[in-house]
C-alpha positions as CSV (number, residue, x, y, z in Angstrom):
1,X,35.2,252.5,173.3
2,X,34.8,248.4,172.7
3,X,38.2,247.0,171.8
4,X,39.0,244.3,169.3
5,X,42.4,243.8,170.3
6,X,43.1,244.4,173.9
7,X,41.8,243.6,177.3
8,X,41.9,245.9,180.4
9,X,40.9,245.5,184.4
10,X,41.5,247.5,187.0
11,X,42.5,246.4,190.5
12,X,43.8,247.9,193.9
13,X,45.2,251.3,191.9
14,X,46.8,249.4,188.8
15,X,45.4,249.2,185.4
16,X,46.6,246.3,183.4
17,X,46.2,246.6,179.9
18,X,46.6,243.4,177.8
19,X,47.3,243.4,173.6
20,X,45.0,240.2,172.9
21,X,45.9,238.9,169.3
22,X,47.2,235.5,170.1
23,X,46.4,234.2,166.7
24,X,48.8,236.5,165.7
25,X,51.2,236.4,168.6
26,X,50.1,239.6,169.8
27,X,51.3,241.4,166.9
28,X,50.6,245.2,166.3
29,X,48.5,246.3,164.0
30,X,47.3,250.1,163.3
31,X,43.9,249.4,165.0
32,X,45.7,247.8,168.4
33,X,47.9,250.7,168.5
34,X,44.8,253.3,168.7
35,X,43.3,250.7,171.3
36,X,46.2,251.2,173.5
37,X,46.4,254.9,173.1
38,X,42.9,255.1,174.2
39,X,43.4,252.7,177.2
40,X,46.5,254.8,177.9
41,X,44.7,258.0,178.0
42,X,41.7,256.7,179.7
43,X,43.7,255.5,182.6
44,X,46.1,258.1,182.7
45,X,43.2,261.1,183.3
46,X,41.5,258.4,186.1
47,X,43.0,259.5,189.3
48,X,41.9,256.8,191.0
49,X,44.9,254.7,188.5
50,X,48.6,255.1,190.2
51,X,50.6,252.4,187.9
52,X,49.5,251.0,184.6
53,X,51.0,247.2,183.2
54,X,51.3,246.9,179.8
55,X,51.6,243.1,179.0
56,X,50.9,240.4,176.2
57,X,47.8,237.2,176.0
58,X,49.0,233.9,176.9
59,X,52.7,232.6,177.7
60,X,54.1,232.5,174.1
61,X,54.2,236.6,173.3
62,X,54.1,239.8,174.9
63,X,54.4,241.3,171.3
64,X,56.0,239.3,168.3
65,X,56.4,242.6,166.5
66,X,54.3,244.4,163.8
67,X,51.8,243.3,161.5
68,X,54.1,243.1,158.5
69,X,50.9,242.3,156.4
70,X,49.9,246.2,157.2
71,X,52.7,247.9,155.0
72,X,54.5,245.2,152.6
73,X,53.1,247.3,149.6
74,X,53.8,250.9,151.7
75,X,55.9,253.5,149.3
76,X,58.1,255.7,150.9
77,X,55.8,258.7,151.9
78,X,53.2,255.7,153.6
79,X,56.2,254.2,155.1
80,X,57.2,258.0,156.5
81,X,54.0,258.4,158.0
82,X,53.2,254.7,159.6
83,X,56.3,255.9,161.6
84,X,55.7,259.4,162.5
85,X,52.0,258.2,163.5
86,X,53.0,255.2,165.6
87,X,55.4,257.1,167.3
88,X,53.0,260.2,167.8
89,X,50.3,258.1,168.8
90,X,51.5,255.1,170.8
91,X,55.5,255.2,171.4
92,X,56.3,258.9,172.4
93,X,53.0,258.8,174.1
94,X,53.4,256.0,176.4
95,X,57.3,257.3,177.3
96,X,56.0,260.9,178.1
97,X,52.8,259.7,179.8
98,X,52.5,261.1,183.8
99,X,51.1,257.8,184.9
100,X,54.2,255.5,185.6
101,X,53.8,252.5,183.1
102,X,55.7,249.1,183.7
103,X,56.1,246.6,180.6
104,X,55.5,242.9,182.2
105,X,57.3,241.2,179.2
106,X,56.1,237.9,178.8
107,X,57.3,236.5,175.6
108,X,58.5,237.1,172.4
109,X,59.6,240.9,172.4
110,X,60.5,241.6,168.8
111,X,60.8,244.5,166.4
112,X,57.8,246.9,167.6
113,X,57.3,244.2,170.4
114,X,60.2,245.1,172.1
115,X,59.8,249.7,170.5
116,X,56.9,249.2,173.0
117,X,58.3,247.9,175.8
118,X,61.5,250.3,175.7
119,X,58.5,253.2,175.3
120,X,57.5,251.8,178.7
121,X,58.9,253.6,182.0
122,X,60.5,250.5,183.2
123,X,61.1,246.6,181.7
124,X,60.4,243.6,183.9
125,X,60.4,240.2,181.9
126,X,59.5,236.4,182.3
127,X,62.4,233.6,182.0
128,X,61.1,232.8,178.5
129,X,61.2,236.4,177.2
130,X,63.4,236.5,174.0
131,X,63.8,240.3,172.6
132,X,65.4,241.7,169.5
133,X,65.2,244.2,166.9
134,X,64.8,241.8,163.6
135,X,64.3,244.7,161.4
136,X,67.2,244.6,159.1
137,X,66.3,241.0,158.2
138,X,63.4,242.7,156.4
139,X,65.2,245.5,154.7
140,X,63.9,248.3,156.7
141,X,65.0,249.6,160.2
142,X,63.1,250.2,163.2
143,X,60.8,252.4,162.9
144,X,59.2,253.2,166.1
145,X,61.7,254.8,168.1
146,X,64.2,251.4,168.1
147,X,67.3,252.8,166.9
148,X,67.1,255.7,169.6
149,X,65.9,253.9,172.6
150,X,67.9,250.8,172.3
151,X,71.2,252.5,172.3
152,X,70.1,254.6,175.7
153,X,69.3,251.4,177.4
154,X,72.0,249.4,176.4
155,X,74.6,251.4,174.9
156,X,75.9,252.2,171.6
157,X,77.8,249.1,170.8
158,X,75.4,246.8,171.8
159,X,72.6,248.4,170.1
160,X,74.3,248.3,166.7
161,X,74.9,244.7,167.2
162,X,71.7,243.7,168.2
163,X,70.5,245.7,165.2
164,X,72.8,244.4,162.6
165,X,72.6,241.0,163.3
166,X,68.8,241.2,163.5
167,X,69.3,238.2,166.4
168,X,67.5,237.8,169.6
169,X,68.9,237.9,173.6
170,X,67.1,236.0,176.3
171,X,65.4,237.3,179.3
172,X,68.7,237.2,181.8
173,X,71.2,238.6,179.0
174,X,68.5,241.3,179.0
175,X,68.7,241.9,182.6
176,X,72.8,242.1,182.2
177,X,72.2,244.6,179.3
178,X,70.1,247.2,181.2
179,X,67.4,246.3,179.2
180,X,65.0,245.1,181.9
181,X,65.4,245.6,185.5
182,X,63.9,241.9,186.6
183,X,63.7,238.5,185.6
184,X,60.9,235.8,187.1
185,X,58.8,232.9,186.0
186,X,56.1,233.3,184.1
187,X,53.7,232.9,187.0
188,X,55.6,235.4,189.2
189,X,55.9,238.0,186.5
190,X,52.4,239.7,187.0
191,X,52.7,239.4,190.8
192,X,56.3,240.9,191.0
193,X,54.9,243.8,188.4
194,X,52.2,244.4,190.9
195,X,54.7,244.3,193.9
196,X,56.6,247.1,192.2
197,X,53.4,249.1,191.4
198,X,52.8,248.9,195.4
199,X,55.7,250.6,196.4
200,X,55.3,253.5,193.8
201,X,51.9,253.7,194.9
202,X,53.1,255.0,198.4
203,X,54.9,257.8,196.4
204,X,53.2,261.0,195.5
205,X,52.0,260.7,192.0
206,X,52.7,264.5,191.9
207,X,56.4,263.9,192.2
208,X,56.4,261.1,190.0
209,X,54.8,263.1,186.9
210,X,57.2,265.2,187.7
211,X,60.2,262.9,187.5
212,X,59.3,261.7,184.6
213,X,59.3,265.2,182.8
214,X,62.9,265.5,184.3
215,X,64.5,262.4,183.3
216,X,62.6,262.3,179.6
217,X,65.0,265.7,179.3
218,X,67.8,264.4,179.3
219,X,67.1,262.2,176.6
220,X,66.0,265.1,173.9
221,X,67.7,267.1,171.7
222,X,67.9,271.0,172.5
223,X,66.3,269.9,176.1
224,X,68.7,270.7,178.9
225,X,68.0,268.6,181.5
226,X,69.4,269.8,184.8
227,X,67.5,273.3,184.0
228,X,64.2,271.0,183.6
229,X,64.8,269.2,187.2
230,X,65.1,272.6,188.8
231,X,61.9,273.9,187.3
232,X,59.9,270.5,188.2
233,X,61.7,270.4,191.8
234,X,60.6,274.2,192.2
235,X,57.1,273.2,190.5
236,X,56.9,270.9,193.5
237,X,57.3,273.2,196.1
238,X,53.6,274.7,195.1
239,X,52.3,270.9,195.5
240,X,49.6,269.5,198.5
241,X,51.8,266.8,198.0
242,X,54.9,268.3,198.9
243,X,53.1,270.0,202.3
244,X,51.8,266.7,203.0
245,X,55.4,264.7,202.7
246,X,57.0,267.6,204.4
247,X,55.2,267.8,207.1
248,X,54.5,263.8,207.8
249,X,57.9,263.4,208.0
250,X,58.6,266.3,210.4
251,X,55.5,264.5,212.3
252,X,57.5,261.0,212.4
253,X,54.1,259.5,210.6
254,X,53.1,258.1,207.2
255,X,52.5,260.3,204.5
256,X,49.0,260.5,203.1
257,X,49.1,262.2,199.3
258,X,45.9,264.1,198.2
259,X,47.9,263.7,194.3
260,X,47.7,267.5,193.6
């Protein structure tokens, strides 16, 4: 598939995937969001890929929201469905995707800006990186996933404030928050996503998926997610991987994971 909107390269294990729209601040559109579900997919089925980076073009924006021009004249079934499908297609994807995927925030992170970066596994962001859910200042709410994931990563309280007063938090009050785990400069924000893809990388990828599926659990109704964690700790007993981990250890050498 030839993208309009996004850029991809692989390097070293880690796919970085890049939303290119800097006319448009990186904003997402329909057609980006089933570029980035493609890329997704295609690197998460490439075994050679441990890590993928999701990030924004240039220094201004990783994503300054949703192409607002898209839905201004949606009705309410249209509005229904640009939700359901985002979330089906991009947001749910990404956050239940076995391939661990880090969100390199390097900008403006606002309204489906920021839904895709919570969707991410983990949050690390430049010193310029303002985020916010402005939604409200437009008479709708979020709509792809923002009103759930906000309030695990932050709290209740916060979330409704950030929310309802449609306002923005830089890059270090984000970091207080629990919203992202690092701040750096701009030029050190790559490299310090690529340092953190390095040391999952020495992890078996087996375990990983696996971690993710437990975790996610906890986070979904009518899911109980200790019962989950035994099932994928048991799961991982049958694993290459866990021979191989086993038995380096017990050999006083590094492990070497065959990934199945």
């Amino acid at each position: 598939m030839k993208y309009k909107n996004i850029l991809t390269a692989t390097n070293n294990g880690i796919a970085t995937i890049t939303i290119n729209r800097p006319s448009k601040l990186n904003a997402l559109n329909i057609e980006t969001i089933d570029e980035l579900h493609h890329a997704l997919n295609i690197s998460d089925k490439d075994k050679s890929i441990k890590v993928i980076v999701v990030t924004g073009s240039g220094d201004k924006a990783f994503v300054a929201g949703a192409d607002i021009s898209e839905f201004a004249d949606f009705d309410i079934e249209e509005g229904k469905e640009l939700a359901a499908n985002g979330q089906d297609v991009l947001f749910n994807f990404i956050e239940n995707l076995s391939t661990p995927v880090i969100a390199a925030v390097n900008g403006f992170a606002l309204g489906g800006g920021l839904e895709l970066a919570m969707a991410c596994h983990f949050r690390v962001a430049s010193d310029n990186a303002k985020m916010g859910l402005p939604e409200v200042s437009l008479g709708v709410i979020p709509g792809y996933g923002g009103t759930q994931r906000l309030p695990q990563l932050v709290g209740k309280g916060r979330a409704m404030e950030m929310i309802m007063t449609a306002g923005m938090i830089d890059a270090n009050t984000a970091k207080e928050y629990g919203l992202v785990n690092h701040v750096t400069t701009q030029e050190e924000l790559l490299p310090l996503a690529e340092k953190i893809a390095s040391k999952i990388m020495r992890n078996s990828t087996v375990a990983i998926a696996a971690a993710i599926k437990a975790i996610n659990a906890n986070f979904k109704d009518g899911k109980d997610g200790y019962q989950v964690e035994i099932k994928q700790f048991g799961k991982c007993f049958g694993t290459d991987d866990f021979h191989e981990g086993t038995t380096a250890f017990l050999e006083k050498r590094k492990a070497e994971f065959p990934g199945k």
